[in-house]
Rosetta silent file (secondary structure, phi, psi, omega in degrees, C-alpha in Angstrom):
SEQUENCE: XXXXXXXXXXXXXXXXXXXXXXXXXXXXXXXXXXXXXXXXXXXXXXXXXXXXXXXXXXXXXXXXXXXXXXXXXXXXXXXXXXXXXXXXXXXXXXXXXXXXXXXXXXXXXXXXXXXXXXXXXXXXXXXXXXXXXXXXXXXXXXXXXXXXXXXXXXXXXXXXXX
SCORE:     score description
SCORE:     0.000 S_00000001
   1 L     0.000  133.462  157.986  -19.500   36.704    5.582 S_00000001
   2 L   -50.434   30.203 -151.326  -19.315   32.898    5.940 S_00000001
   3 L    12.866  120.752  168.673  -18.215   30.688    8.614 S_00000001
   4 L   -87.144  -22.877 -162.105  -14.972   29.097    7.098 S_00000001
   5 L   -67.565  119.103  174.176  -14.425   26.420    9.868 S_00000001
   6 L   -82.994  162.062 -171.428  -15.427   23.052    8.249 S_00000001
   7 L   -93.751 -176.873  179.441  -17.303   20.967    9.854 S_00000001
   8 H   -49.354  -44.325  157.578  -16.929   17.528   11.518 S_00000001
   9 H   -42.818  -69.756  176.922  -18.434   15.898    8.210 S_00000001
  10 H   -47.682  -45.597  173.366  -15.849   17.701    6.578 S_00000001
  11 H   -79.233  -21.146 -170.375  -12.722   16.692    8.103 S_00000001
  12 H   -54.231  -63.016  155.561  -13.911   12.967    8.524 S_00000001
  13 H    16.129  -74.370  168.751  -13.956   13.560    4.344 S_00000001
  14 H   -70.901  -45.303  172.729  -10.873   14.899    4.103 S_00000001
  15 H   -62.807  -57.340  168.950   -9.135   12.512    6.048 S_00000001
  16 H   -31.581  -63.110 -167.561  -10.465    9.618    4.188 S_00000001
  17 H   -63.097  -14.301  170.592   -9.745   11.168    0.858 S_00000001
  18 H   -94.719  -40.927  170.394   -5.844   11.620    1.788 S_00000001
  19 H   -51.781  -45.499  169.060   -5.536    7.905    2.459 S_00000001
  20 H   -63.844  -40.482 -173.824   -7.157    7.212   -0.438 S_00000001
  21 H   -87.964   -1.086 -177.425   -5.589    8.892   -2.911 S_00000001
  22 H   -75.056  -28.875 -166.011   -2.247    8.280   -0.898 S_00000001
  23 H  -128.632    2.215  159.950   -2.742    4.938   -1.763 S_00000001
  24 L    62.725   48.584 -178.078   -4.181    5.164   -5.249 S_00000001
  25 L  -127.725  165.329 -166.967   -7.344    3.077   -4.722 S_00000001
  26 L   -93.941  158.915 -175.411  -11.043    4.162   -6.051 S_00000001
  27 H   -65.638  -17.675  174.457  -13.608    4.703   -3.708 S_00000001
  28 H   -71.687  -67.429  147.933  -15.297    1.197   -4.039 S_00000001
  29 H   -24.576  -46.314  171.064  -12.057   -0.481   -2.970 S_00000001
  30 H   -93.071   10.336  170.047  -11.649    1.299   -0.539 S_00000001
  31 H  -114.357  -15.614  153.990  -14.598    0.881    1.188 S_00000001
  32 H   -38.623  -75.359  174.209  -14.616   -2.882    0.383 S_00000001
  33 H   -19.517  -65.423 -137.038  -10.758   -2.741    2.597 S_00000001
  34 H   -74.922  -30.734  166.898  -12.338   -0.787    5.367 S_00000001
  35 H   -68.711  -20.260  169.628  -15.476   -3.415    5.725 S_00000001
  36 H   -64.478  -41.874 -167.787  -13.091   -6.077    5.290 S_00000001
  37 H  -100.436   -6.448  162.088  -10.841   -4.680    8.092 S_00000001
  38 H   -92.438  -10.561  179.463  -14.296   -4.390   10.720 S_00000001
  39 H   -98.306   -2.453  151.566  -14.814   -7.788   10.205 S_00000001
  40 L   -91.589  143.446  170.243  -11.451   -8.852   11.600 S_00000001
  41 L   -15.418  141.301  178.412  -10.209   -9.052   14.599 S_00000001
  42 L    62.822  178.837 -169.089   -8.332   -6.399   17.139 S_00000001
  43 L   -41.204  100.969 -160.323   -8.360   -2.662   16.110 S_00000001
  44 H   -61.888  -46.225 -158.935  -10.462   -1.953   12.650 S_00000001
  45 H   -84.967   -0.781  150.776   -8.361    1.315   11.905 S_00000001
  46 H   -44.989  -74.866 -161.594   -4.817   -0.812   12.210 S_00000001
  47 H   -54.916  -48.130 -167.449   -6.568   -3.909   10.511 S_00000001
  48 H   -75.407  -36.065 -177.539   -7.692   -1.345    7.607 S_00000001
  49 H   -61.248  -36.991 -160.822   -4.495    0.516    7.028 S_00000001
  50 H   -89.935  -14.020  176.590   -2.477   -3.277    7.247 S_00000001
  51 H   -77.866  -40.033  177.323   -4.858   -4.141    4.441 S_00000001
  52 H   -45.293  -55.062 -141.437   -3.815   -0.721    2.517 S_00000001
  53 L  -123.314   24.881  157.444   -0.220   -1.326    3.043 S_00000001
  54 L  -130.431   24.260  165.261   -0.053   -4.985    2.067 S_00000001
  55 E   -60.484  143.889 -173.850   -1.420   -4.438   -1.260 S_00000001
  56 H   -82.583  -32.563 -170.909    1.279   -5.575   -3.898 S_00000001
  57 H   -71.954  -27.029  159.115    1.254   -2.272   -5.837 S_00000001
  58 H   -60.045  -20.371 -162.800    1.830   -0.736   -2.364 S_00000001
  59 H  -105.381  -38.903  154.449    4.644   -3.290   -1.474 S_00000001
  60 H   -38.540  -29.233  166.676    6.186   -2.679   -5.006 S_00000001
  61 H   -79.239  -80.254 -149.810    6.431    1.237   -3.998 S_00000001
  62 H   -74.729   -8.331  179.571    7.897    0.893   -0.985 S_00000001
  63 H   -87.728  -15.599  163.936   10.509   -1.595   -2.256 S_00000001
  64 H   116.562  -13.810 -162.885   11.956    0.918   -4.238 S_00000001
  65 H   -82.796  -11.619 -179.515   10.697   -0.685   -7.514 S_00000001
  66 L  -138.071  168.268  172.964    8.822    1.967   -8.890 S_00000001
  67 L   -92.300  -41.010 -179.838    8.936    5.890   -8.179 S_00000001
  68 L  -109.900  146.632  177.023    5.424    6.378   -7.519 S_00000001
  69 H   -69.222  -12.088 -173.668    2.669    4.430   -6.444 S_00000001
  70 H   -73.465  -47.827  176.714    0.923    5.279   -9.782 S_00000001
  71 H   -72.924  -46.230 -178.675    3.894    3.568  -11.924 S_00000001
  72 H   -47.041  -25.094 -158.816    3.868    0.324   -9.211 S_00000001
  73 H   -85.855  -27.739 -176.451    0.090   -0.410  -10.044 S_00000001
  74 H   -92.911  -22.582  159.746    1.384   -0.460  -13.532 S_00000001
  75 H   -43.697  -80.352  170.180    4.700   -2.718  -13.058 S_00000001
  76 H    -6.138  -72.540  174.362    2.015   -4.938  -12.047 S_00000001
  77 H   -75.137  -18.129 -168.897   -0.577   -4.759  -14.265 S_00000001
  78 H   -84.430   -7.148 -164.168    2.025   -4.914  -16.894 S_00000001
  79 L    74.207   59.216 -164.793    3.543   -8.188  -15.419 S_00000001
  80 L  -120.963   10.160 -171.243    6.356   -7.389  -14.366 S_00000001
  81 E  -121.425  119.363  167.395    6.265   -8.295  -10.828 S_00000001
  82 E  -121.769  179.247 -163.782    5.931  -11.984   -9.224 S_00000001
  83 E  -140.111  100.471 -159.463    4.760  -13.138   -5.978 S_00000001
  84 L    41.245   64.880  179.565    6.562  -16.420   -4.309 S_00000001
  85 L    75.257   11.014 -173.132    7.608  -17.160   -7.975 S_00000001
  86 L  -143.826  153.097 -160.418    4.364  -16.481  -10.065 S_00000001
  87 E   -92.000  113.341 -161.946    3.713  -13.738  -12.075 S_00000001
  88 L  -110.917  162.927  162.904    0.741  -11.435  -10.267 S_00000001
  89 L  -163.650   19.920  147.363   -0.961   -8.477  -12.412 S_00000001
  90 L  -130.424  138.779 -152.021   -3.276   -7.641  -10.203 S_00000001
  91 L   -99.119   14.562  144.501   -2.538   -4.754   -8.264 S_00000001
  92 L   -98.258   21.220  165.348   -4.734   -5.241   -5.099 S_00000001
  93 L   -35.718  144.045 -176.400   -3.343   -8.772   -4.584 S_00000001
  94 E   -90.536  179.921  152.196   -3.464   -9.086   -0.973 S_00000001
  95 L  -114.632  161.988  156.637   -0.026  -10.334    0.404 S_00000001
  96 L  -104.212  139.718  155.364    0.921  -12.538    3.820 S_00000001
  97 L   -42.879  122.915 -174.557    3.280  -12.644    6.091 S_00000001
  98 L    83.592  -10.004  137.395    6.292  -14.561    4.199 S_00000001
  99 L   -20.836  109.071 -167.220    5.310  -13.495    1.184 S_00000001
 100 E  -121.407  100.918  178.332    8.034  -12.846   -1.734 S_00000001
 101 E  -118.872  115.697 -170.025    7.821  -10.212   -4.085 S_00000001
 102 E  -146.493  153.237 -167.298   10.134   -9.780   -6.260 S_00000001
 103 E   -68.935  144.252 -171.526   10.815   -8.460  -10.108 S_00000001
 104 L   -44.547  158.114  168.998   10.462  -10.986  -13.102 S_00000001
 105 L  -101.820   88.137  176.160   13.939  -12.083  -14.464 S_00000001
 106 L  -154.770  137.754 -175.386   13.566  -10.351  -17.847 S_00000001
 107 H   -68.210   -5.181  174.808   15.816   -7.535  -18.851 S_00000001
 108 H   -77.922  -30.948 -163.649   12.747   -4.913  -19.625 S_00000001
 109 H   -84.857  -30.930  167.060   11.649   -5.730  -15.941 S_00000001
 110 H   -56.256  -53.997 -161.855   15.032   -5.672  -14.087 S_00000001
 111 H   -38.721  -64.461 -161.275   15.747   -2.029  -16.685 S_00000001
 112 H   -47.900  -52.819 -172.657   12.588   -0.537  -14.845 S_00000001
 113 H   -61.183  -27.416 -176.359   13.501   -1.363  -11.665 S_00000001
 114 H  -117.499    1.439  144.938   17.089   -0.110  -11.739 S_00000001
 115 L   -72.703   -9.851 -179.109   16.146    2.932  -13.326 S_00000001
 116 L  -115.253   59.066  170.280   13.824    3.905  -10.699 S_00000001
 117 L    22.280   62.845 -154.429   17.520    3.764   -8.276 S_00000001
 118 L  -106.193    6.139  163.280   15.576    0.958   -5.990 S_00000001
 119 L   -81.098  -16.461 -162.482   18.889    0.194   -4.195 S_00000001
 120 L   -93.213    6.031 -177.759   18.826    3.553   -2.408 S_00000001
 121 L   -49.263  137.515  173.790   14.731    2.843   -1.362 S_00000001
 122 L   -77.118  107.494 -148.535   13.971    3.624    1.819 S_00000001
 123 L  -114.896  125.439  172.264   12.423   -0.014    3.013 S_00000001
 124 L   -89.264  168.060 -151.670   10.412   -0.324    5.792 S_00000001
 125 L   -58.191  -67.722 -177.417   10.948   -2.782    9.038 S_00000001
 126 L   -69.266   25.343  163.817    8.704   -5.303    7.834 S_00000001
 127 L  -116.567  164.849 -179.743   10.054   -6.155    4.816 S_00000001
 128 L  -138.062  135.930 -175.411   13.429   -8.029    4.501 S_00000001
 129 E  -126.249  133.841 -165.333   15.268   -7.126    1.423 S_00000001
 130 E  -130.083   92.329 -166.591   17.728   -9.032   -1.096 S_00000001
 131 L   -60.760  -77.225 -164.409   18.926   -5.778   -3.164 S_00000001
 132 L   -32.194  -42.762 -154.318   21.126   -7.975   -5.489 S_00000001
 133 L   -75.572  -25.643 -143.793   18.569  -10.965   -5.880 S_00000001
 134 L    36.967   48.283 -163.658   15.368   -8.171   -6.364 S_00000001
 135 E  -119.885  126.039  157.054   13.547   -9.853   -3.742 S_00000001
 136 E  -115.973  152.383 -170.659   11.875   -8.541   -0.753 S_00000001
 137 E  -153.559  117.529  176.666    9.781  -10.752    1.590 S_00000001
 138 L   -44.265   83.749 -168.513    7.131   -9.978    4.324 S_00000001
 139 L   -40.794  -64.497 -178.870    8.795  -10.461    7.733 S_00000001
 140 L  -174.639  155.156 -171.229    5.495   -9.256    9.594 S_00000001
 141 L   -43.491  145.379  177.397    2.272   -7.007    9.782 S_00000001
 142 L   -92.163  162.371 -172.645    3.202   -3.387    9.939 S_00000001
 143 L   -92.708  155.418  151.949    2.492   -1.035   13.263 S_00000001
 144 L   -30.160  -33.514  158.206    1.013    1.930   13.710 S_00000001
 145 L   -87.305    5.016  161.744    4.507    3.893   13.482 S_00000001
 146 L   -78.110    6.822  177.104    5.514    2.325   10.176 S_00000001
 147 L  -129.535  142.351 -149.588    2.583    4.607    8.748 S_00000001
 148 L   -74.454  165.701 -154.957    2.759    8.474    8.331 S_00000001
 149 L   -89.665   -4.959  165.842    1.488   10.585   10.969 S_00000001
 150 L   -44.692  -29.760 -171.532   -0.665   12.388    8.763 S_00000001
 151 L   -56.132   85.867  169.446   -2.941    9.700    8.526 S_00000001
 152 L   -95.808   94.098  160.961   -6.253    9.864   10.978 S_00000001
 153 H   -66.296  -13.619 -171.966   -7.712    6.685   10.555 S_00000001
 154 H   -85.163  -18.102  175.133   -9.777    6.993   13.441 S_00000001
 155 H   -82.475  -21.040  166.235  -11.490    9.591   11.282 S_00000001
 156 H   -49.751  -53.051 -148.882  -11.859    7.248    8.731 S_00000001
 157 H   -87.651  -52.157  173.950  -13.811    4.825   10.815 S_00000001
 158 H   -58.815  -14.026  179.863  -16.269    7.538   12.128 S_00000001
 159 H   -77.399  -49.374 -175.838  -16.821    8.795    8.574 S_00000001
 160 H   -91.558   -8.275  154.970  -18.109    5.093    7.569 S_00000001
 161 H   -48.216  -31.669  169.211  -19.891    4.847   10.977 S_00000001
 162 L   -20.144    0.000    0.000  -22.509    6.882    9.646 S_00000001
C-alpha cells in the first residue's frame, strides 16, 4: 500500500494551480505577475494577487459584464470593453487606481452585457459602479479579505522560492 498524504511539493502545486486557473492565466503569465509582484514593495503575496485582480479581464468579471472569467477575456479581446475611454483588447491590461472600465457604446456590446444580468453583479468594495452609465472605476487596491479564503498565496510564494 502507498502513502496517500501528498507532500509539501504537492500542496505548494496545488495551491498555485487553483489561483491560476481561478484566474484564467497560463503558466508564463503567471509567473511573470508573481516576479513582478517580488519586485515591489510591502508584502509579495498581496502585491501578486493585487496584480491578479487588477487585470481588465478580471475587472470585467467581477463587474458583472461577463458570466465567467473565460467569456470576459473574450469581451476584451473582441473589443468590446474600453478603459478611460479607449478601446483595450488586451486582456492582461494592467489597471490603476482611478481607472474606468466600462462597455463600448455599441448595441452588440451593451446586448452582451445585459444578457449576462450585470445589474444584479455582486461588485466588490473597490470598485465604484455606474449600473445605468456601464461604468465602473477603481476606487483603490484590493485587501486581503476582498479575495477568497481558499486562496494560499503564501504557498504560492514558497513554491517559486525554490
Amino acid at each position: 500500500m502507498r502513502d496517500r498524504r501528498t507532500s509539501e511539493y504537492g500542496d505548494q502545486l496545488l495551491a498555485k494551480q487553483v489561483i491560476r486557473r481561478h484566474y484564467d492565466v497560463l503558466e508564463k503569465q503567471f509567473r511573470r505577475t508573481f516576479e513582478r509582484a517580488q519586485i515591489m514593495r510591502g508584502d509579495s503575496s498581496l502585491n501578486f494577487l493585487q496584480l491578479l485582480e487588477l487585470r481588465l479581464q478580471t475587472a470585467v468579471y467581477r463587474l458583472g459584464y461577463a458570466k465567467t472569467i473565460h467569456q470576459a477575456r473574450q469581451m476584451v479581446s473582441h473589443c468590446h470593453i474600453t478603459v478611460n475611454g479607449k478601446m483595450v483588447n488586451v486582456p492582461s491590461y494592467q489597471l490603476k487606481v482611478g481607472d474606468v472600465i466600462s462597455v463600448r457604446d455599441r448595441p452588440a456590446s451593451r446586448g452582451i452585457a445585459r444578457m449576462n444580468h450585470y445589474e444584479g453583479a455582486a461588485v466588490p468594495v473597490y470598485v465604484d459602479v455606474d449600473v445605468p452609465n456601464m461604468t465602473g472605476k477603481i476606487i483603490s487596491l484590493p485587501e486581503r479579505i476582498d479575495f477568497p479564503k481558499f486562496f494560499q498565496e503564501q504557498q504560492v510564494v514558497e513554491f517559486y522560492a525554490r
